[in-house]
mmCIF file as gemmi writes it, N, C-alpha and C atoms, coordinates in Angstrom:
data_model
loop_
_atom_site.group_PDB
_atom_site.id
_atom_site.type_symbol
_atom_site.label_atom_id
_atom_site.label_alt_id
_atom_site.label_comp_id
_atom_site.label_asym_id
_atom_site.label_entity_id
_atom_site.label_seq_id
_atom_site.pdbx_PDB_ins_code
_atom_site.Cartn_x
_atom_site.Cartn_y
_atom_site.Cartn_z
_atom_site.occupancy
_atom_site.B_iso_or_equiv
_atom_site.pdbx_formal_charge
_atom_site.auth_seq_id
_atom_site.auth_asym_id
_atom_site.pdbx_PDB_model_num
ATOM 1 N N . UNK Axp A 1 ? 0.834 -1.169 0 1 0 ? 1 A 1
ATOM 2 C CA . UNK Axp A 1 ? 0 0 0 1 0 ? 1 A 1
ATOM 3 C C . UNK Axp A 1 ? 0.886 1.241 0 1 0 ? 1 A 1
ATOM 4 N N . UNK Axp A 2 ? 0.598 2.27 -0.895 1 0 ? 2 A 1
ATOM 5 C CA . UNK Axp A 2 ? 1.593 3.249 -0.998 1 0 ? 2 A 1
ATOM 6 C C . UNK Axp A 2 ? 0.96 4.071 0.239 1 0 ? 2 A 1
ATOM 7 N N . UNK Axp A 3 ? 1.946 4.959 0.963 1 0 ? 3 A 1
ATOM 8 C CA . UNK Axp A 3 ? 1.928 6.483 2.175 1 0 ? 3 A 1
ATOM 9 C C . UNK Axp A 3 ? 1.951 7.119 1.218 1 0 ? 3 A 1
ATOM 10 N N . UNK Axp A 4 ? 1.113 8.286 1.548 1 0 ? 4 A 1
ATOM 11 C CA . UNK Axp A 4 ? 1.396 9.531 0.818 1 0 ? 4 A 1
ATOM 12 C C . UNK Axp A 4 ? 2.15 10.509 1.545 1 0 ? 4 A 1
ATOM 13 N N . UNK Axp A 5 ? 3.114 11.468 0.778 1 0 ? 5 A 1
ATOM 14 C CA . UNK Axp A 5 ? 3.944 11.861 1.465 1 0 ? 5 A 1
ATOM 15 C C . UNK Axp A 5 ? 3.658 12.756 3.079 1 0 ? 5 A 1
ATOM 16 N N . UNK Axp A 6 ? 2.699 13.254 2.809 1 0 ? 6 A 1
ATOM 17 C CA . UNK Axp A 6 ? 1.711 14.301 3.736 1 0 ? 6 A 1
ATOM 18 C C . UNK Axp A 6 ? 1.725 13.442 4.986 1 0 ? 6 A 1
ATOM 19 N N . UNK Axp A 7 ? 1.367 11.871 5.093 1 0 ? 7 A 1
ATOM 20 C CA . UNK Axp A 7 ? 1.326 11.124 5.571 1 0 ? 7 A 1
ATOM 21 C C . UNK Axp A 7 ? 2.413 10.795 6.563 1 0 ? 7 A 1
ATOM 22 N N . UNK Axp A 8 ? 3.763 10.959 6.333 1 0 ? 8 A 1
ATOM 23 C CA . UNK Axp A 8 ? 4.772 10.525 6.902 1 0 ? 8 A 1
ATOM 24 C C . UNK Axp A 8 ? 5.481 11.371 8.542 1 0 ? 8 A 1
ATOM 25 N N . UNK Axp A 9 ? 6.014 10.906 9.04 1 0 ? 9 A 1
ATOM 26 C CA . UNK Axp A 9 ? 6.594 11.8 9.92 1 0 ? 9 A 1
ATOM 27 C C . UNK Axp A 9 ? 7.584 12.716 9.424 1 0 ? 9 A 1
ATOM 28 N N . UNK Axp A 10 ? 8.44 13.577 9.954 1 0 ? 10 A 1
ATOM 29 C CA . UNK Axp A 10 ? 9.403 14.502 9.483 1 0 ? 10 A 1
ATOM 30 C C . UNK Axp A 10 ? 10.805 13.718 9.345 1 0 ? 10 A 1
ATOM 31 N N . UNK Axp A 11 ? 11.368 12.308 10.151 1 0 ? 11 A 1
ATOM 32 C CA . UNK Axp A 11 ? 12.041 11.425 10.16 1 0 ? 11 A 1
ATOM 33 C C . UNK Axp A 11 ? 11.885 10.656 8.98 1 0 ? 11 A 1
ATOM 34 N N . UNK Axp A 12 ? 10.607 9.888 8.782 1 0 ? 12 A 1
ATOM 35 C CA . UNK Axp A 12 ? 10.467 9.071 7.725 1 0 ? 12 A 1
ATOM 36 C C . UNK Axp A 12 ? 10.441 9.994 5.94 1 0 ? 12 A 1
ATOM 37 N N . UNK Axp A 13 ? 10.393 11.278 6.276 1 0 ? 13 A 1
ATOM 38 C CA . UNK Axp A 13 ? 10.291 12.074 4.898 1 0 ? 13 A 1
ATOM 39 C C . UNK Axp A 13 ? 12.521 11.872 4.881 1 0 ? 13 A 1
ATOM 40 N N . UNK Axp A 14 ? 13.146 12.459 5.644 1 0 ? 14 A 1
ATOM 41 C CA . UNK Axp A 14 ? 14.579 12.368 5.678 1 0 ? 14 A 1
ATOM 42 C C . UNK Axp A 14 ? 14.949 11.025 5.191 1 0 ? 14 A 1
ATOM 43 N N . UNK Axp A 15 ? 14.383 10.171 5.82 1 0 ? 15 A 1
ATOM 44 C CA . UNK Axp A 15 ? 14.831 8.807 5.351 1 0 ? 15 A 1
ATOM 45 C C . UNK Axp A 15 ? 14.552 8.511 4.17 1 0 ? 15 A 1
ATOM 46 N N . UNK Axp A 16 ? 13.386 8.617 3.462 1 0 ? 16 A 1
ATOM 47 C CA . UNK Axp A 16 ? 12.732 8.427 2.242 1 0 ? 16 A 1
ATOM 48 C C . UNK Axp A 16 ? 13.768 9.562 1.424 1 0 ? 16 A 1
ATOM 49 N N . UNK Axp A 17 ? 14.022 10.755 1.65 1 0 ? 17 A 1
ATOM 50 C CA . UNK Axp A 17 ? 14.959 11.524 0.769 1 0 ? 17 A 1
ATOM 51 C C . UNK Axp A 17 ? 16.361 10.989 0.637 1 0 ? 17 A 1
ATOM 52 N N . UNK Axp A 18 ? 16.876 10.101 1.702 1 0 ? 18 A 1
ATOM 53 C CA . UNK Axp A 18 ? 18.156 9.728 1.822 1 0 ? 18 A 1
ATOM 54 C C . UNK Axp A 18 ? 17.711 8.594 0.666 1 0 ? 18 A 1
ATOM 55 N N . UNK Axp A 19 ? 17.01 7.616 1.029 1 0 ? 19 A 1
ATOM 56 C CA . UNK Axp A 19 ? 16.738 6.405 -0.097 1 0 ? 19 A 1
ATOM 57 C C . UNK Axp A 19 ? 17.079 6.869 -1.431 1 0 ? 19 A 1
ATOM 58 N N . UNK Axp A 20 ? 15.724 7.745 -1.53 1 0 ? 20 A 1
ATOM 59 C CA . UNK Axp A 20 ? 16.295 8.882 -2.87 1 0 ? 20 A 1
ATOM 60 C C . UNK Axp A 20 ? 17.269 8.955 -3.549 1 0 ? 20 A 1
ATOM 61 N N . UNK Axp A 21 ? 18.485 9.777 -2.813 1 0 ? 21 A 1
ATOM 62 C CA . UNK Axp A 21 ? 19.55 10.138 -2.872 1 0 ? 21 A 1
ATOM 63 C C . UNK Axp A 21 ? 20.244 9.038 -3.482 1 0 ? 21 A 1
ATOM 64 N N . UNK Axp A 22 ? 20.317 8.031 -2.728 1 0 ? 22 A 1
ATOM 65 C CA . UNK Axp A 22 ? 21.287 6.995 -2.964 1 0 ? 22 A 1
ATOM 66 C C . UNK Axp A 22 ? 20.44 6.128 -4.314 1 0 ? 22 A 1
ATOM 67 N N . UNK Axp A 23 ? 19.711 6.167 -4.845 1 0 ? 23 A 1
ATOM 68 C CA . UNK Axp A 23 ? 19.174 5.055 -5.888 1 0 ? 23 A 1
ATOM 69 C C . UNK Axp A 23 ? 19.441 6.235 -7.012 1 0 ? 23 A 1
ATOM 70 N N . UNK Axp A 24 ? 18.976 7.7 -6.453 1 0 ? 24 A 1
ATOM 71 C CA . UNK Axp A 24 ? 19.825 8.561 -8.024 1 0 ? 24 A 1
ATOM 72 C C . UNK Axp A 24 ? 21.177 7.964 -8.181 1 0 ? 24 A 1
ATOM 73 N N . UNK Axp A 25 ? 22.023 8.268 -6.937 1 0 ? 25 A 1
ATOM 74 C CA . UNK Axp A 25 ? 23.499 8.082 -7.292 1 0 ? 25 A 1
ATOM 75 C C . UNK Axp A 25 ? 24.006 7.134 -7.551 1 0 ? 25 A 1
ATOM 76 N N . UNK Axp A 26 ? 23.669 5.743 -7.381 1 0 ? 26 A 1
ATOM 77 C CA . UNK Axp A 26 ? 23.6 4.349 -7.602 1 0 ? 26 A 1
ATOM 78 C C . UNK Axp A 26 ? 23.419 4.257 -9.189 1 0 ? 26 A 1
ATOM 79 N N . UNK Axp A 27 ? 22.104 4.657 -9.84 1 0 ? 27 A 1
ATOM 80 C CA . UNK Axp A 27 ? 21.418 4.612 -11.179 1 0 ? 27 A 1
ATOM 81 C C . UNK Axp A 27 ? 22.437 5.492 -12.441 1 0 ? 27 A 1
ATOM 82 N N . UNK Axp A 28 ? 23.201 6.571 -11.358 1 0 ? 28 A 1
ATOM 83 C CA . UNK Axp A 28 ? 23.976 7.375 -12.124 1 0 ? 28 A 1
ATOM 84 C C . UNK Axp A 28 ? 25.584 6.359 -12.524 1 0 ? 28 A 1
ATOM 85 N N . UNK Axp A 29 ? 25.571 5.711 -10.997 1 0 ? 29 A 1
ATOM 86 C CA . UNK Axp A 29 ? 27.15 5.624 -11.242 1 0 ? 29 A 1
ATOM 87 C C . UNK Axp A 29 ? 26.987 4.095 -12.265 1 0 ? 29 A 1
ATOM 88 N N . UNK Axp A 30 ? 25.765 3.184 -12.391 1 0 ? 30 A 1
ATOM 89 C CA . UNK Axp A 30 ? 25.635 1.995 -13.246 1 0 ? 30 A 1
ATOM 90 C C . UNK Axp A 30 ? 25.854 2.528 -14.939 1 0 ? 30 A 1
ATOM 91 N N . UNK Axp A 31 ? 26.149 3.845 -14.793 1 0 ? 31 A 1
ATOM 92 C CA . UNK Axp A 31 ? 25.954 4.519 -16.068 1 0 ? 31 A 1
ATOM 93 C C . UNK Axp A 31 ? 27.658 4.4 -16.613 1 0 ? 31 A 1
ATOM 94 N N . UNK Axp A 32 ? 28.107 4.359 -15.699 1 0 ? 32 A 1
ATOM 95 C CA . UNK Axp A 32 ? 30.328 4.556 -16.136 1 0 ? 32 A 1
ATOM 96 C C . UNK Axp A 32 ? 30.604 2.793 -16.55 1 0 ? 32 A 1
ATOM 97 N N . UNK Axp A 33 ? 30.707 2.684 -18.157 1 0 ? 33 A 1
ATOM 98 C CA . UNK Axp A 33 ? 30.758 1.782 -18.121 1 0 ? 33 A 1
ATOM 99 C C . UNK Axp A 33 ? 32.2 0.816 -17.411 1 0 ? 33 A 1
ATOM 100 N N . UNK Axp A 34 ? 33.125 1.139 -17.203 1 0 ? 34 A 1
ATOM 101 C CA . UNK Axp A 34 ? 34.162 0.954 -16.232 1 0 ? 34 A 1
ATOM 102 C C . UNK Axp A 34 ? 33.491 0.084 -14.693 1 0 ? 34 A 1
ATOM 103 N N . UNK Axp A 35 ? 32.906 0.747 -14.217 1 0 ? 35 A 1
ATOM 104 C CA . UNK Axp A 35 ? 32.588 0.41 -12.686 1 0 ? 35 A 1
ATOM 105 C C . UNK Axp A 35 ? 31.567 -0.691 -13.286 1 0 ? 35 A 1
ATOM 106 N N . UNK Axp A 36 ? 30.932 -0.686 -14.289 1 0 ? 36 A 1
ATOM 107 C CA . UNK Axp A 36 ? 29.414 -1.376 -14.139 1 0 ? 36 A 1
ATOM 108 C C . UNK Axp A 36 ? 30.241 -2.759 -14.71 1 0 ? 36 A 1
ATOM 109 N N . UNK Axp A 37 ? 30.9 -2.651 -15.262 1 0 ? 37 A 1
ATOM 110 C CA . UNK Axp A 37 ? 32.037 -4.215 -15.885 1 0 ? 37 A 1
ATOM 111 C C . UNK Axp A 37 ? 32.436 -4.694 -14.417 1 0 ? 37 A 1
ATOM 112 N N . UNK Axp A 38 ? 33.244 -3.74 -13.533 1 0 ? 38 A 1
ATOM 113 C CA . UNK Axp A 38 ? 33.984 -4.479 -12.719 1 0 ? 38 A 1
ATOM 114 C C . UNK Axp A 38 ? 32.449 -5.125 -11.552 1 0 ? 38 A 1
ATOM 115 N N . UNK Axp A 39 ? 31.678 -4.569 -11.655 1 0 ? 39 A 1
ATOM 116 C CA . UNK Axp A 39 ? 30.595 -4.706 -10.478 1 0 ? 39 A 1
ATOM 117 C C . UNK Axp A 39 ? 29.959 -6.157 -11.212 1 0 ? 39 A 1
ATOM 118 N N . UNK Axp A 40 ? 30.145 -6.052 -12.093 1 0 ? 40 A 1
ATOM 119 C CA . UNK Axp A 40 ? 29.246 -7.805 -12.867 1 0 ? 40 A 1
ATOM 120 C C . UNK Axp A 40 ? 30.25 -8.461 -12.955 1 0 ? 40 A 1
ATOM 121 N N . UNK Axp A 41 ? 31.587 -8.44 -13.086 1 0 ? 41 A 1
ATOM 122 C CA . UNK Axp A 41 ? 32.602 -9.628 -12.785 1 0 ? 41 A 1
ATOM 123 C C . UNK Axp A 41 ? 32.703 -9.738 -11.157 1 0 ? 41 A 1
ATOM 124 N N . UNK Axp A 42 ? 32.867 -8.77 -10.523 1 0 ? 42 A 1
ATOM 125 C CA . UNK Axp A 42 ? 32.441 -9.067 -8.991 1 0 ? 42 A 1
ATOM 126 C C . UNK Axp A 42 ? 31.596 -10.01 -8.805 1 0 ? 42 A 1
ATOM 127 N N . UNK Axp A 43 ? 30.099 -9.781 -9.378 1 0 ? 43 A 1
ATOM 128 C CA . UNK Axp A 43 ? 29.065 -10.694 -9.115 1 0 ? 43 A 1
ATOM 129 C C . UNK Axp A 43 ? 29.41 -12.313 -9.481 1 0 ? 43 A 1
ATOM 130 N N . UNK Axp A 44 ? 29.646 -12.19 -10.816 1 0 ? 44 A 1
ATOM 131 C CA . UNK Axp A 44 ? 30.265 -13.346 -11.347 1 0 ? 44 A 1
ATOM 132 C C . UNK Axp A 44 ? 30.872 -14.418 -10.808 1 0 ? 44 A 1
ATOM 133 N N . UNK Axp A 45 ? 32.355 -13.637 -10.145 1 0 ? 45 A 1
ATOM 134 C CA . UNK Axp A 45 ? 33.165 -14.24 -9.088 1 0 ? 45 A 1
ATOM 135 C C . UNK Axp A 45 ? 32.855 -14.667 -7.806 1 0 ? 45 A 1
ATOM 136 N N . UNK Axp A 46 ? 31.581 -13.623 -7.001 1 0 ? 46 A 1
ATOM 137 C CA . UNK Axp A 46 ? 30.825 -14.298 -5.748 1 0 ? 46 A 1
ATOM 138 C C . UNK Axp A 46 ? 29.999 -15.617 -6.34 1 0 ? 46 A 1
ATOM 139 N N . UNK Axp A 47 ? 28.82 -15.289 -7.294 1 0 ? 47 A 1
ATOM 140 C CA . UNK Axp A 47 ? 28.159 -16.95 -7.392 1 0 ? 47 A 1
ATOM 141 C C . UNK Axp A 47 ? 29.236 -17.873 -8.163 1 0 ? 47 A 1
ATOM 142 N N . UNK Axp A 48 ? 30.316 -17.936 -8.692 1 0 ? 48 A 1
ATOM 143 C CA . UNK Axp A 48 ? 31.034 -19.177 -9.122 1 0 ? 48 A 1
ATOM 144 C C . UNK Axp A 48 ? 32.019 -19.426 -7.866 1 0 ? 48 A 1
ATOM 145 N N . UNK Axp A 49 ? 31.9 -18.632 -6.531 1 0 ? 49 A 1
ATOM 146 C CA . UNK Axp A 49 ? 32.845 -19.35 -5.569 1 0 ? 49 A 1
ATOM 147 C C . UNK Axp A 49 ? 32.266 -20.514 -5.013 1 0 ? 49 A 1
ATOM 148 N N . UNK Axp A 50 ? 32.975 -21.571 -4.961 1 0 ? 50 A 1
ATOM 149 C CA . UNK Axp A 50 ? 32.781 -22.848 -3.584 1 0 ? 50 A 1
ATOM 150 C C . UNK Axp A 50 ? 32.705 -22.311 -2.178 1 0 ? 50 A 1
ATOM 151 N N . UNK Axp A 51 ? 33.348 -21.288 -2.072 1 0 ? 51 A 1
ATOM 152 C CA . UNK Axp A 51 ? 33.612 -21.148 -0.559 1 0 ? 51 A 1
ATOM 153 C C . UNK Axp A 51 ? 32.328 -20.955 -0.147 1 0 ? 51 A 1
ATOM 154 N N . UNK Axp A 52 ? 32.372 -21.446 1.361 1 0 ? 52 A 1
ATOM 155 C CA . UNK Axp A 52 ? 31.701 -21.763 2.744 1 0 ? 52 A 1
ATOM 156 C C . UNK Axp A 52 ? 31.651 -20.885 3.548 1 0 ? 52 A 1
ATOM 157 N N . UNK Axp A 53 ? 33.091 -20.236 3.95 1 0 ? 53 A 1
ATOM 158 C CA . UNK Axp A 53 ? 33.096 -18.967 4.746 1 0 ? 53 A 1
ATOM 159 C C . UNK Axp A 53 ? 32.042 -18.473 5.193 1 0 ? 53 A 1
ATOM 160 N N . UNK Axp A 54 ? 31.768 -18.615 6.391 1 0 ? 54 A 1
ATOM 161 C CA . UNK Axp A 54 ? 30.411 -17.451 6.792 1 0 ? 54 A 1
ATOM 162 C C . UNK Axp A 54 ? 30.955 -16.636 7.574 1 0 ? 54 A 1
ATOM 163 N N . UNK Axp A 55 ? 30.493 -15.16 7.561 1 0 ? 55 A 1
ATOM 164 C CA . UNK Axp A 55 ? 31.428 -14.143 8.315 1 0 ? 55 A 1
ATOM 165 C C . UNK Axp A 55 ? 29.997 -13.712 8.977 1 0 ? 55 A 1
ATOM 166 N N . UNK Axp A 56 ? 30.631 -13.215 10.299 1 0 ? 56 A 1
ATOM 167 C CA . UNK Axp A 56 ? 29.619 -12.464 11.162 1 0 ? 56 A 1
ATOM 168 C C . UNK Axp A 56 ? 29.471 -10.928 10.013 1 0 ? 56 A 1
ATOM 169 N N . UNK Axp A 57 ? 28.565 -10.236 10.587 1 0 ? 57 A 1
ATOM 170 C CA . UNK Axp A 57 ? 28.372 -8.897 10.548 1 0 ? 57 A 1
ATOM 171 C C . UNK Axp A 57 ? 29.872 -7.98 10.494 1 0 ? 57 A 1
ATOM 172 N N . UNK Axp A 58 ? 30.377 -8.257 11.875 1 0 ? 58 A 1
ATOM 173 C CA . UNK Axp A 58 ? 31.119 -7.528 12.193 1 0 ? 58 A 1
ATOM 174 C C . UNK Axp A 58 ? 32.574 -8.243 11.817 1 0 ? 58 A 1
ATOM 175 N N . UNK Axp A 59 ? 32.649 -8.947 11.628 1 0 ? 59 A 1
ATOM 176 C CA . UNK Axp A 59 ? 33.95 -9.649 10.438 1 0 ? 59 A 1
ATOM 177 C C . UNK Axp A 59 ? 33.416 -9.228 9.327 1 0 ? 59 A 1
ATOM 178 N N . UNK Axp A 60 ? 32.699 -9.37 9.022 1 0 ? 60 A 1
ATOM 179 C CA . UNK Axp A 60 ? 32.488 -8.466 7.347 1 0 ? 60 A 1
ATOM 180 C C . UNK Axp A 60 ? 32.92 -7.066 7.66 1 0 ? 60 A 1
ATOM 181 N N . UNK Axp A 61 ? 32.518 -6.249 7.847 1 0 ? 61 A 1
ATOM 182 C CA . UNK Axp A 61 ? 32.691 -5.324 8.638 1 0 ? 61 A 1
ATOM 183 C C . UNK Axp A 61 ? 34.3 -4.613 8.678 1 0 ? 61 A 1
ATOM 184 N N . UNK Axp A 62 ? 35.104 -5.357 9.382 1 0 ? 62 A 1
ATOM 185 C CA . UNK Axp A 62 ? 36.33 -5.23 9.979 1 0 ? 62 A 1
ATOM 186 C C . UNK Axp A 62 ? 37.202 -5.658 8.181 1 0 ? 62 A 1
ATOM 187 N N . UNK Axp A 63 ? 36.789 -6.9 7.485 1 0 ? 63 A 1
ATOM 188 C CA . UNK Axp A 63 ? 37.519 -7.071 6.038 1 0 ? 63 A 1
ATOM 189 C C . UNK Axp A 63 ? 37.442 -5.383 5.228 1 0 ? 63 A 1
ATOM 190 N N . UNK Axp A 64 ? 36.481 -5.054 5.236 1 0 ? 64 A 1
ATOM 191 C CA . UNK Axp A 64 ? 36.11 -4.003 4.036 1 0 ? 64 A 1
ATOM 192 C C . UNK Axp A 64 ? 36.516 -2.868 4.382 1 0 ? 64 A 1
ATOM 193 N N . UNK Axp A 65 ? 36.982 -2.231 5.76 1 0 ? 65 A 1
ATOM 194 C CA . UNK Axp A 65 ? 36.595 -1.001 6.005 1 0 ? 65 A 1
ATOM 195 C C . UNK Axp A 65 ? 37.939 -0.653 4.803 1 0 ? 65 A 1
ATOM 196 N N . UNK Axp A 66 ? 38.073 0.648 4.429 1 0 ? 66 A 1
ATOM 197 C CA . UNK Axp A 66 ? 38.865 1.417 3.756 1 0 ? 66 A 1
ATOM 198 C C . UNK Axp A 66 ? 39.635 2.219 4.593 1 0 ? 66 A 1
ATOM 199 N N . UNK Axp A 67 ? 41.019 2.747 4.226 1 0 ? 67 A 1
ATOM 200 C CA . UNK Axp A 67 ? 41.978 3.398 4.554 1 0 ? 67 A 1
ATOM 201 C C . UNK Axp A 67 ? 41.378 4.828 5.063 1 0 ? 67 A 1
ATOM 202 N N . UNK Axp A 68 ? 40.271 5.31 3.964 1 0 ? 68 A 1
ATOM 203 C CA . UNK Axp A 68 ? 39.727 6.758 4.503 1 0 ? 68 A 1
ATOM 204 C C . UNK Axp A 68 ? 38.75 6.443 6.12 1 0 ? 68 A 1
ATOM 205 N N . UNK Axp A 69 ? 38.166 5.708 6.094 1 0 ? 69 A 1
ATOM 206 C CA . UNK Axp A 69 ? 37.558 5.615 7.72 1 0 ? 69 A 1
ATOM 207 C C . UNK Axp A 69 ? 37.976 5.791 8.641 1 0 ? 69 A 1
């Protein structure tokens, strides 16, 4: 069932604009064909792995963070 926006709290309108935000910038960046190659051989490479590995949250987490954090 769709909310209409009128409908929402002042929290859930921020959140709904953040969603926003990120599916423009997402939709924009599937546009560089560069990133959108490496993001489907990514995929590629996760479903043709065997591995088992199950990582918590926070082991996932702790692998990925980046140098800028």
């Amino acid at each position: 069932m769709a909310v209409r926006q009128e409908d929402l709290s002042e929290h859930a309108l921020a959140r709904q604009a953040g969603f926003d935000r990120s599916w423009s910038h997402g939709q924009k960046m599937l546009t560089d064909p560069q990133l959108r190659a490496y993001l489907e051989q990514s995929i590629l490479r996760v479903n043709a792995s065997t591995s088992r590995t199950t990582l918590t949250h926070d082991e996932f987490l702790a692998l990925t963070e980046t140098d800028a954090e």
